[in-house]
Structures are given as structure tokens and as C-alpha cells.
KEKE-3310 file (N, C-alpha, C; in steps of 0.2 Angstrom, whole numbers, plus 5000, padded with zeros to 4 digits):
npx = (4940:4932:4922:4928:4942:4951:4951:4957:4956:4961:4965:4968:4977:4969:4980:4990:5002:5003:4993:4995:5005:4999:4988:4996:5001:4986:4982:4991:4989:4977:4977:4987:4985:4974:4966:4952:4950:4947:4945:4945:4938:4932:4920:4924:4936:4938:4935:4948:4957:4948:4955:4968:4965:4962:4947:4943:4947:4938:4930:4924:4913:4915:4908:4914:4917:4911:4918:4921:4932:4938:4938:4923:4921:4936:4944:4954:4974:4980:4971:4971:4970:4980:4995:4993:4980:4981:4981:4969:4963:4966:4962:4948:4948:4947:4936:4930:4930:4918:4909:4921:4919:4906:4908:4915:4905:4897:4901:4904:4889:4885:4894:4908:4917:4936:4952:4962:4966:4974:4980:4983:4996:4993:4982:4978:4967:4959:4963:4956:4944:4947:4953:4941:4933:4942:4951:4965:4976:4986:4999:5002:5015:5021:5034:5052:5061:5071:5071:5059:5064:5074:5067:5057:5066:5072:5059:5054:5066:5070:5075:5087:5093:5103:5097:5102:5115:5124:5128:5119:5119:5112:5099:5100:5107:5118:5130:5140:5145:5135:5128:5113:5110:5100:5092:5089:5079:5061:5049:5041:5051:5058:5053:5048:5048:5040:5025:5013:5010:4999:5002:5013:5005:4997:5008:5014:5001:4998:5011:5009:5000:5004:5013:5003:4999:4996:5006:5017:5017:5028:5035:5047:5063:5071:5082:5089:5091:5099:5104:5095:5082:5085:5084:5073:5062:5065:5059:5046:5028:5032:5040:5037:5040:5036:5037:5042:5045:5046:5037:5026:5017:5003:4999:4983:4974:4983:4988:5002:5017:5021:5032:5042:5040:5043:5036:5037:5035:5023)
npy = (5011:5020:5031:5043:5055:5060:5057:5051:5037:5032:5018:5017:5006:5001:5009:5021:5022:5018:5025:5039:5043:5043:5051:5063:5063:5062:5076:5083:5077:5084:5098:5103:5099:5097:5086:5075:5067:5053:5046:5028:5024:5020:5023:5024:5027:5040:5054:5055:5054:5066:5077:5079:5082:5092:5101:5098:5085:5069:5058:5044:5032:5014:5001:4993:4978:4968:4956:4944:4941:4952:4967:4978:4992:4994:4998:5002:5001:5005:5005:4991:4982:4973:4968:4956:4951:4957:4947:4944:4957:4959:4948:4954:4965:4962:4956:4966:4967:4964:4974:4985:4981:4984:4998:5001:4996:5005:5017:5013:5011:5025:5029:5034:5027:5027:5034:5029:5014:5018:5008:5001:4988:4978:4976:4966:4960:4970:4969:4958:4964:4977:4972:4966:4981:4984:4995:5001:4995:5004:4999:5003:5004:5007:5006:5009:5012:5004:4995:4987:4985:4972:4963:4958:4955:4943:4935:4932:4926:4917:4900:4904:4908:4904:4901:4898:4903:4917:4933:4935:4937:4948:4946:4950:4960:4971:4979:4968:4967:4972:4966:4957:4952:4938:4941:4956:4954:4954:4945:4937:4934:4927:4916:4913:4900:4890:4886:4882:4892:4904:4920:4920:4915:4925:4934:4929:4932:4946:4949:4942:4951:4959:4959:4956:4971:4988:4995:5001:5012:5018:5024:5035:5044:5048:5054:5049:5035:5029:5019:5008:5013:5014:4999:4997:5002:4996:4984:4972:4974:4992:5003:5020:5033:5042:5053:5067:5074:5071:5067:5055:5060:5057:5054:5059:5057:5044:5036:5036:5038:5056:5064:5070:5082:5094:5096:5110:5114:5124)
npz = (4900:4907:4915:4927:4924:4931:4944:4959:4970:4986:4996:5013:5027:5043:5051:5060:5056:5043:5038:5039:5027:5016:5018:5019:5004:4998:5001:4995:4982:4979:4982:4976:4961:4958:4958:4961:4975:4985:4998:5007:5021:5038:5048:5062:5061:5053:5062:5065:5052:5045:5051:5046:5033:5018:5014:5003:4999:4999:5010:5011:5019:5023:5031:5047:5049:5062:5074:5085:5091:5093:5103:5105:5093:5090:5079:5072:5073:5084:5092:5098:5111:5114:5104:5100:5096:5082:5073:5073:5069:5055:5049:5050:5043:5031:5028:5024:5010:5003:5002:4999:4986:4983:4983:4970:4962:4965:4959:4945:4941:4942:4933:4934:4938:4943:4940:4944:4958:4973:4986:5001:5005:5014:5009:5000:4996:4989:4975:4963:4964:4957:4947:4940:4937:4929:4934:4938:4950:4963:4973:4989:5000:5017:5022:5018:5004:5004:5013:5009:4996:5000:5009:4997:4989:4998:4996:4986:4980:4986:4986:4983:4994:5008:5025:5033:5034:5042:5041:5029:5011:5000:4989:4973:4973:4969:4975:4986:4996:5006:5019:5027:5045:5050:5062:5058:5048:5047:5056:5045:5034:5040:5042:5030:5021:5029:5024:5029:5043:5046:5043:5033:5023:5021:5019:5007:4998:4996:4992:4978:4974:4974:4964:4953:4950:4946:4948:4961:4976:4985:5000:5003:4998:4984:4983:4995:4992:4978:4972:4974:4971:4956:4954:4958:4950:4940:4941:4938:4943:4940:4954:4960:4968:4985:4995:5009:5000:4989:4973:4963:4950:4941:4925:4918:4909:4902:4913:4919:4926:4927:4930:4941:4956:4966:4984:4984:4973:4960)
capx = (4938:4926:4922:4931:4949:4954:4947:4961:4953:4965:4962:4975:4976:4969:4985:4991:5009:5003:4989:4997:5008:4993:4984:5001:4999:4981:4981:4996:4985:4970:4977:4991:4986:4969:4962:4946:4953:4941:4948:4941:4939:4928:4917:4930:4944:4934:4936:4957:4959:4947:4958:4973:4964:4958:4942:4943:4947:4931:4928:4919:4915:4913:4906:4919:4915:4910:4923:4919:4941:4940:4932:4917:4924:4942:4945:4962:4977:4983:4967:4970:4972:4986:4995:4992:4975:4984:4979:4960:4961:4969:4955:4942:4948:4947:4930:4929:4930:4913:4907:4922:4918:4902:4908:4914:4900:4893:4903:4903:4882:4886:4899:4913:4926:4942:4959:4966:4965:4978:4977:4989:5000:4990:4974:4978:4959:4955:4964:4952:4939:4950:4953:4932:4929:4946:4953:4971:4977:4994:5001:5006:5020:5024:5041:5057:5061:5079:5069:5054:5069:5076:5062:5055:5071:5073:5055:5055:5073:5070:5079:5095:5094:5103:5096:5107:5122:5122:5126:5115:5119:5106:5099:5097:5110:5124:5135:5140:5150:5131:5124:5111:5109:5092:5088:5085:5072:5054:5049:5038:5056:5063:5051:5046:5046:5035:5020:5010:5009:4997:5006:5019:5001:4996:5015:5013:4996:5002:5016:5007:4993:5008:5016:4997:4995:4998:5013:5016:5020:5034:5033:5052:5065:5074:5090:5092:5091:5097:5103:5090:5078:5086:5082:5064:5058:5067:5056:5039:5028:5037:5039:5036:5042:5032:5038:5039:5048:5046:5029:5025:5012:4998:4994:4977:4976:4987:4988:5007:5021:5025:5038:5044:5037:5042:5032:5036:5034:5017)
capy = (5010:5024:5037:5051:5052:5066:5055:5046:5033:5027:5015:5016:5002:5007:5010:5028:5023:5017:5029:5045:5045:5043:5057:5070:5063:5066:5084:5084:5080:5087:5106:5106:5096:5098:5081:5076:5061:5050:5040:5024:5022:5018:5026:5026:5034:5046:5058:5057:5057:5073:5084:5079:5084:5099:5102:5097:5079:5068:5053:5038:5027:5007:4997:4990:4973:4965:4951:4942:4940:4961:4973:4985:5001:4993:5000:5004:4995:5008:5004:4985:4982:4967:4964:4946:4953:4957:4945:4946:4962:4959:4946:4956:4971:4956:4955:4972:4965:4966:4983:4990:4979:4988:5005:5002:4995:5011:5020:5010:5013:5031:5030:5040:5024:5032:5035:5022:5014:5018:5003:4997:4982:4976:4975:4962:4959:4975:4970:4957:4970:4982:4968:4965:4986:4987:5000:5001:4996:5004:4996:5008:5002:5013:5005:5013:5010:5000:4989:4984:4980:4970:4961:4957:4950:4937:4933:4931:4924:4911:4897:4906:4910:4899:4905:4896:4908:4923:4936:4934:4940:4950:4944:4956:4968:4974:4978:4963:4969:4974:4959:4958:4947:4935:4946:4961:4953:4953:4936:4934:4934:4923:4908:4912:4894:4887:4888:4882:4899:4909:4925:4918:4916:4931:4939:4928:4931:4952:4949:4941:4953:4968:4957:4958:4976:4991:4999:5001:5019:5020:5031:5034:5047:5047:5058:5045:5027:5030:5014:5004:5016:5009:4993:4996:5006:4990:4978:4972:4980:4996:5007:5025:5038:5046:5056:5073:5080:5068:5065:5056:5062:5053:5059:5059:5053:5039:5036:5036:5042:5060:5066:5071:5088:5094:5099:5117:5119:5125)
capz = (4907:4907:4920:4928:4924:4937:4951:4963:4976:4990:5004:5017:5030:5049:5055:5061:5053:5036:5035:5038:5021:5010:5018:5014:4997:4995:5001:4988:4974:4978:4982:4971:4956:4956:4958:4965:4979:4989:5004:5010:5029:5040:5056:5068:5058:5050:5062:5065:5047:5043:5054:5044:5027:5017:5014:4994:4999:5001:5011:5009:5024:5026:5040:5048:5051:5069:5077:5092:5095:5095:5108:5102:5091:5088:5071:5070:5076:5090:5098:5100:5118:5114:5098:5099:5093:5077:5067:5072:5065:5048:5048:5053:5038:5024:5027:5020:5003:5000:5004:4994:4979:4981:4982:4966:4960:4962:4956:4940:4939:4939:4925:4939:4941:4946:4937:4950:4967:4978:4991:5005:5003:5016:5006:4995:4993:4982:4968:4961:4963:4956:4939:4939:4935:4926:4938:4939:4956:4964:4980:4995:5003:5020:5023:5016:4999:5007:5020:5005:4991:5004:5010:4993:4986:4999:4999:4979:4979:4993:4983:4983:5000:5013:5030:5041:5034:5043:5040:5025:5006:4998:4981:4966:4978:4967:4980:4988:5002:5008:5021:5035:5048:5053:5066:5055:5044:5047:5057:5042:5028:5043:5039:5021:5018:5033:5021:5037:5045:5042:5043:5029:5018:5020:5015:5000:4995:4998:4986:4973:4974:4974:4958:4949:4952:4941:4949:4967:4979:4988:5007:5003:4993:4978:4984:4999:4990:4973:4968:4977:4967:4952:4954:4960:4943:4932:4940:4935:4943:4942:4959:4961:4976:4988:5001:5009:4996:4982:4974:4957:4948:4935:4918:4921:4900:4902:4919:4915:4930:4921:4931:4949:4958:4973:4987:4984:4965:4961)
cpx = (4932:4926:4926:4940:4955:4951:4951:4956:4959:4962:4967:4971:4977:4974:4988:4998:5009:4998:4990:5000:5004:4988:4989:4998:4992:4979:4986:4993:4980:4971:4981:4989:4979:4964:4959:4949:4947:4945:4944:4943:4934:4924:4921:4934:4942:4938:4946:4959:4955:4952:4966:4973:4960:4952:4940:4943:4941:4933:4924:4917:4912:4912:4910:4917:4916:4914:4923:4925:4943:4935:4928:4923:4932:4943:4952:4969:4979:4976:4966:4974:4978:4988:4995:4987:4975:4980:4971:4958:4961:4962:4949:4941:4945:4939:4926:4926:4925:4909:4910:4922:4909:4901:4910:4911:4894:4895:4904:4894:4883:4890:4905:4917:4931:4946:4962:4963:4972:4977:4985:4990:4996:4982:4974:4971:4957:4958:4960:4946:4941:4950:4944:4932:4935:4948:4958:4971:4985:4995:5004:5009:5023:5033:5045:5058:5067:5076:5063:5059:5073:5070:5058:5062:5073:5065:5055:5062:5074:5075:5086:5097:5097:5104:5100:5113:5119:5130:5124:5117:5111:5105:5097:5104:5117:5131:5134:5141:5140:5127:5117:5111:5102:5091:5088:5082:5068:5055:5046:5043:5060:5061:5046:5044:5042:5028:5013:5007:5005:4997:5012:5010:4999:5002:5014:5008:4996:5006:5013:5003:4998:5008:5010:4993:4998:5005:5013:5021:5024:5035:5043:5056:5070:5081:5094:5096:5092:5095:5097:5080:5079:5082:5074:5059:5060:5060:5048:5033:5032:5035:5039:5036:5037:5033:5037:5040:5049:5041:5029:5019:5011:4997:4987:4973:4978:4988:4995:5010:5022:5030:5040:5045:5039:5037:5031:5035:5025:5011)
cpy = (5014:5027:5042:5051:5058:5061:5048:5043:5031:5025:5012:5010:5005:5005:5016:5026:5023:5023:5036:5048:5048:5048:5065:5070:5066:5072:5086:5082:5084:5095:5111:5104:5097:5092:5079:5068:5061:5045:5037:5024:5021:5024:5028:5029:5040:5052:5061:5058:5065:5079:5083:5083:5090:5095:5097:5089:5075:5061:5048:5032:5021:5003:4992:4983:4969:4959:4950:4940:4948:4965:4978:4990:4999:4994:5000:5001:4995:5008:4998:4984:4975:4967:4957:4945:4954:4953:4945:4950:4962:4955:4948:4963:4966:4954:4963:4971:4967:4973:4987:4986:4985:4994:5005:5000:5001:5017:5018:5013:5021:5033:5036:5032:5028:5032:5028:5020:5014:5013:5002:4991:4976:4973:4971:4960:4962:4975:4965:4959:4975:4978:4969:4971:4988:4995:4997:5000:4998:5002:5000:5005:5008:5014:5011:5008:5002:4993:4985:4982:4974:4962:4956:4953:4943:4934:4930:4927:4917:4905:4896:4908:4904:4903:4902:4900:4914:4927:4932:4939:4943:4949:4949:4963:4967:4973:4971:4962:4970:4967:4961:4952:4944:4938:4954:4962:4951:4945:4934:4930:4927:4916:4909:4905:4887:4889:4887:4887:4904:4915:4924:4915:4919:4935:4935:4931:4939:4951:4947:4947:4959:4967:4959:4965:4981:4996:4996:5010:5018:5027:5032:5043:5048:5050:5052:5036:5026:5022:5008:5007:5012:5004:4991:4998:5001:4984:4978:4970:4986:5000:5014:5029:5042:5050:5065:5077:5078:5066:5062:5058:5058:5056:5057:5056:5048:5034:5032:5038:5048:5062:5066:5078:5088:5096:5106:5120:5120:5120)
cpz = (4908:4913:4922:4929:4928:4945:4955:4969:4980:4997:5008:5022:5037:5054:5054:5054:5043:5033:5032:5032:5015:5011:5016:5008:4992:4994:4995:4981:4973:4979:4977:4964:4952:4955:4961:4969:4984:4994:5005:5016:5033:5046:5059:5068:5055:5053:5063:5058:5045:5046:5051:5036:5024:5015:5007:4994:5001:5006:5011:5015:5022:5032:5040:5051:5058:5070:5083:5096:5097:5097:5102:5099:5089:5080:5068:5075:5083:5094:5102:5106:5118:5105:5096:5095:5085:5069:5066:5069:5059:5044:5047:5045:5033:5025:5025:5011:5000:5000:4998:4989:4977:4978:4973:4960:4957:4959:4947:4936:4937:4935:4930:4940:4939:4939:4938:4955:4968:4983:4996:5004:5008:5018:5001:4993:4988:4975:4963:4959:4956:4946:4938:4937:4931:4927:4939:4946:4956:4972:4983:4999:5008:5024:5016:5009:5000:5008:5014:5000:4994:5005:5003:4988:4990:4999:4990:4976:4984:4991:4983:4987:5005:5020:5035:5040:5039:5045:5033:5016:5003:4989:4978:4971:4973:4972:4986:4995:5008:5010:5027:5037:5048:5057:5064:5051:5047:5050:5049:5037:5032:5041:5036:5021:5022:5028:5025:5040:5044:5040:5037:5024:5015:5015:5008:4995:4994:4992:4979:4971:4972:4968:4951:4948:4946:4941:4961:4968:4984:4994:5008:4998:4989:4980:4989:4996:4983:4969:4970:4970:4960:4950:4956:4953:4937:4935:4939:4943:4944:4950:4958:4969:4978:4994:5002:5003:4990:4980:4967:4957:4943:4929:4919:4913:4899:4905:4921:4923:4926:4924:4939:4951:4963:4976:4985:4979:4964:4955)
residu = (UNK:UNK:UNK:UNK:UNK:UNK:UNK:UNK:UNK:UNK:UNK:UNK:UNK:UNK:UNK:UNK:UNK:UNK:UNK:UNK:UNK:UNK:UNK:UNK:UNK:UNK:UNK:UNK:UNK:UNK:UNK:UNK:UNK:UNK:UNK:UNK:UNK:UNK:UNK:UNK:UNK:UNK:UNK:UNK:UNK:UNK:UNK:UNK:UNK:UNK:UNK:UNK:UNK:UNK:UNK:UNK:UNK:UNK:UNK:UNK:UNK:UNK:UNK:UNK:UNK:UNK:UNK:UNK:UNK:UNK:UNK:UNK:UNK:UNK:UNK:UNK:UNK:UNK:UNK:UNK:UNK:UNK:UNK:UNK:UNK:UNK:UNK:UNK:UNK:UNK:UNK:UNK:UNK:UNK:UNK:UNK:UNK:UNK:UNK:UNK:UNK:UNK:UNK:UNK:UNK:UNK:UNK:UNK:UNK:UNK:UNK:UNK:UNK:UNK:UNK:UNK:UNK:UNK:UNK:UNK:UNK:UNK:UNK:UNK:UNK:UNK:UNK:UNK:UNK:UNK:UNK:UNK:UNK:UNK:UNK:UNK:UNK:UNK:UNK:UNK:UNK:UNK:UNK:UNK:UNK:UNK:UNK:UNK:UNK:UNK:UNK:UNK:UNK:UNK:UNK:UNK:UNK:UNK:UNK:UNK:UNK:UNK:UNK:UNK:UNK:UNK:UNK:UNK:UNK:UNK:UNK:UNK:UNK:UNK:UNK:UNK:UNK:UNK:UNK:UNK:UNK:UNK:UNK:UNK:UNK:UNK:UNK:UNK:UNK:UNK:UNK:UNK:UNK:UNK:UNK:UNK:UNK:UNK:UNK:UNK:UNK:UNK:UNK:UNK:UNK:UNK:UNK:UNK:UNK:UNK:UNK:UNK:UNK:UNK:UNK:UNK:UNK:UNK:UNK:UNK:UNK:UNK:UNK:UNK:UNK:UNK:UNK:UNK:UNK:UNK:UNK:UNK:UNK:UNK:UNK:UNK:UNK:UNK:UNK:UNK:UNK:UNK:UNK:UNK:UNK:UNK:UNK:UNK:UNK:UNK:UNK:UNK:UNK:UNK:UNK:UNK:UNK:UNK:UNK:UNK:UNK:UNK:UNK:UNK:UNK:UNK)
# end
């Protein structure tokens, strides 16, 4: 691959809830571990993310792309005056694509492409990119480990699913005794197979993108969820935990899981 093999990139999605995880993490590698980490974000978030991070963490900005469905300066999702707008925004990020193919573009001329990208699950755009400079991608996922194995087994399992039952059996679920009902999945799981929708395009194209990736991070913890943990680390890609108290780590050689650190070991 070439370049700098101490050098995580992640591009969280501008949302406070998804954001916030991947900024613990990064100060978590960059203070404890020693690795040089670069955020992607833009203008507007800039400054809410620096006050969350140490000094040793760098950031990178991208011009956030203008949309004539969303007010001036809307960057991030808590500032859309409706979420009806929602989709405007998702649209309006995916036009990001080019800028960060750029960045790693240039980071390629200067021979410094990363270890990885770290990306949210709601970036499915930078994995392409990510194949083109052969940069490992890892999917960030800021859901619970429970509610994303859940999620992903009827969306992947669709076939075996018949939605007019309810309560609902969960596929790949061991325990059997263990249902939910239609009203506690996602509208998007609820009409998975409206392929119409472009909200159920998206979850797709999200899923395949997570499917083609080189692992995906998990905002979740290993003591809580074991056996759901389990079942996340057999499949292909595999998952890895990321919470307050649970972190993997890279071999920076390999770019391997090596173990599991808590916050408080040095």
C-alpha cells in the first residue's frame, strides 16, 4: 500500500450522535497509543469538534457542498430546521465524494496514505475511493451492537422473514425465545423490500458498501452483548468493539485487531 503506517484517518457523519464516538476513539489513539489521527469534516463542524479533541489530533476540512433544499451554513443534522430535510442532507453529503477522493489523492502524491479509514456507515461513497488507493476501509456504526445485529439479519435474511407475523423471529438469533415486534424496527427494515424508496436504496447500498469493507467498529461493549458479539466477529466482514471502556486496537504492521485495552491501561 505504501505510506504512513501509524496514520488513522476517520470521517465521522455530521451528526452530534454519530460523531461524538469516533472523536473518544480518536483522542484514544492518539494519546494513548501514539497515533497520528486526522478527521474529515468540514467548516462548520470544525469548531464543535476541536473542543472535544487534544491538541495531537489533526483535522482536515472539506467544503461542504451548497443545496438549494437546505438553508446557508446547515452542516450538521441538528441544525436542520425540519427533519423532512433529512434526506436533502444525506444528498447534499454524497456530494462530498469528490473532494475526499481528492484528499486522498494527495495524500497518495506525498506517499503518507493512512493505515485505514475509519468512515461512518453513512458514507457508503468512500469505499470506492478507499479500493482505488487501496486503503482499508472500517465501517462506524454508532448503533448498539444488539440493535445493528438485529437490523442486519433481517435486512440480509429478507426471504426468511415473514412480516405480517408479528411478533417477529430474529434470523441468525440462537435464542429463539427472543422476538421483536414491527414497531421496533427501523421504518427502513420495515419496507426492506419496497426497492422503490429511496431511503430502502440507500440502506442497501449502506449494507453492501459495510459487506465490501475491511471490518467494521462497533460504538458498543463486549461485557454487555456477549453473545451477540459472538455472532458479529464470525461474520464476514468481521466487527470489532468500541466503547467507553472497550477499544480495539491495530497492529500498525498488519493492520490486524491485536487485542482489547481498556481505557485505563496505559
Amino acid at each position: 500500500m505504501g505510506g504512513v503506517k501509524d496514520h488513522v484517518v476517520m470521517f465521522p457523519f455530521m451528526a452530534k450522535g454519530h460523531t461524538i464516538p469516533l472523536l473518544h476513539l480518536a483522542s484514544f489513539l492518539s494519546t494513548h497509543h501514539h497515533l497520528h489521527v486526522t478527521i474529515l469534516t468540514t467548516a462548520g463542524n470544525a469548531p464543535s469538534l476541536r473542543g472535544y479533541l487534544p491538541s495531537s489530533v489533526n483535522l482536515s476540512l472539506l467544503p461542504f457542498p451548497s443545496s438549494p433544499l437546505l438553508p446557508a451554513g446547515v452542516e450538521s443534522t441538528d441544525l436542520l430546521p425540519s427533519f423532512s430535510l433529512f434526506p436533502a442532507f444525506m444528498s447534499a453529503t454524497s456530494l462530498l465524494r469528490p473532494h475526499f477522493h481528492h484528499f486522498l489523492h494527495s495524500l497518495q502524491l506525498s506517499n503518507s496514505l493512512p493505515l485505514c479509514l475509519i468512515s461512518d456507515f453513512f458514507l457508503p461513497w468512500t469505499l470506492p475511493s478507499c479500493q482505488h488507493f487501496n486503503v482499508p476501509r472500517l465501517t462506524f456504526h454508532g448503533m448498539s451492537t444488539f440493535s445493528m445485529f438485529i437490523t442486519k439479519s433481517f435486512i440480509t435474511n429478507t426471504n426468511q422473514v415473514d412480516f405480517k407475523m408479528n411478533p417477529l423471529s430474529i434470523p441468525g438469533m440462537s435464542d429463539s425465545n427472543l422476538k421483536v415486534s414491527l414497531a421496533d424496527l427501523p421504518d427502513e427494515v420495515q419496507h426492506i423490500t419496497d426497492l422503490n424508496l429511496p431511503s430502502i436504496q440507500f440502506m442497501l447500498a449502506a449494507e453492501e458498501a459495510d459487506d465490501h469493507s475491511w471490518g467494521s467498529i462497533i460504538n458498543s461493549f463486549t461485557t454487555s452483548k456477549p453473545t451477540i458479539l459472538t455472532a458479529s466477529k464470525l461474520s464476514s466482514p468481521p466487527s470489532y468493539v468500541h466503547g467507553s471502556s472497550d477499544h480495539y486496537l491495530f497492529s500498525t504492521a498488519t493492520i490486524r485487531p491485536m487485542k482489547m485495552m481498556s481505557v485505563s491501561d496505559g
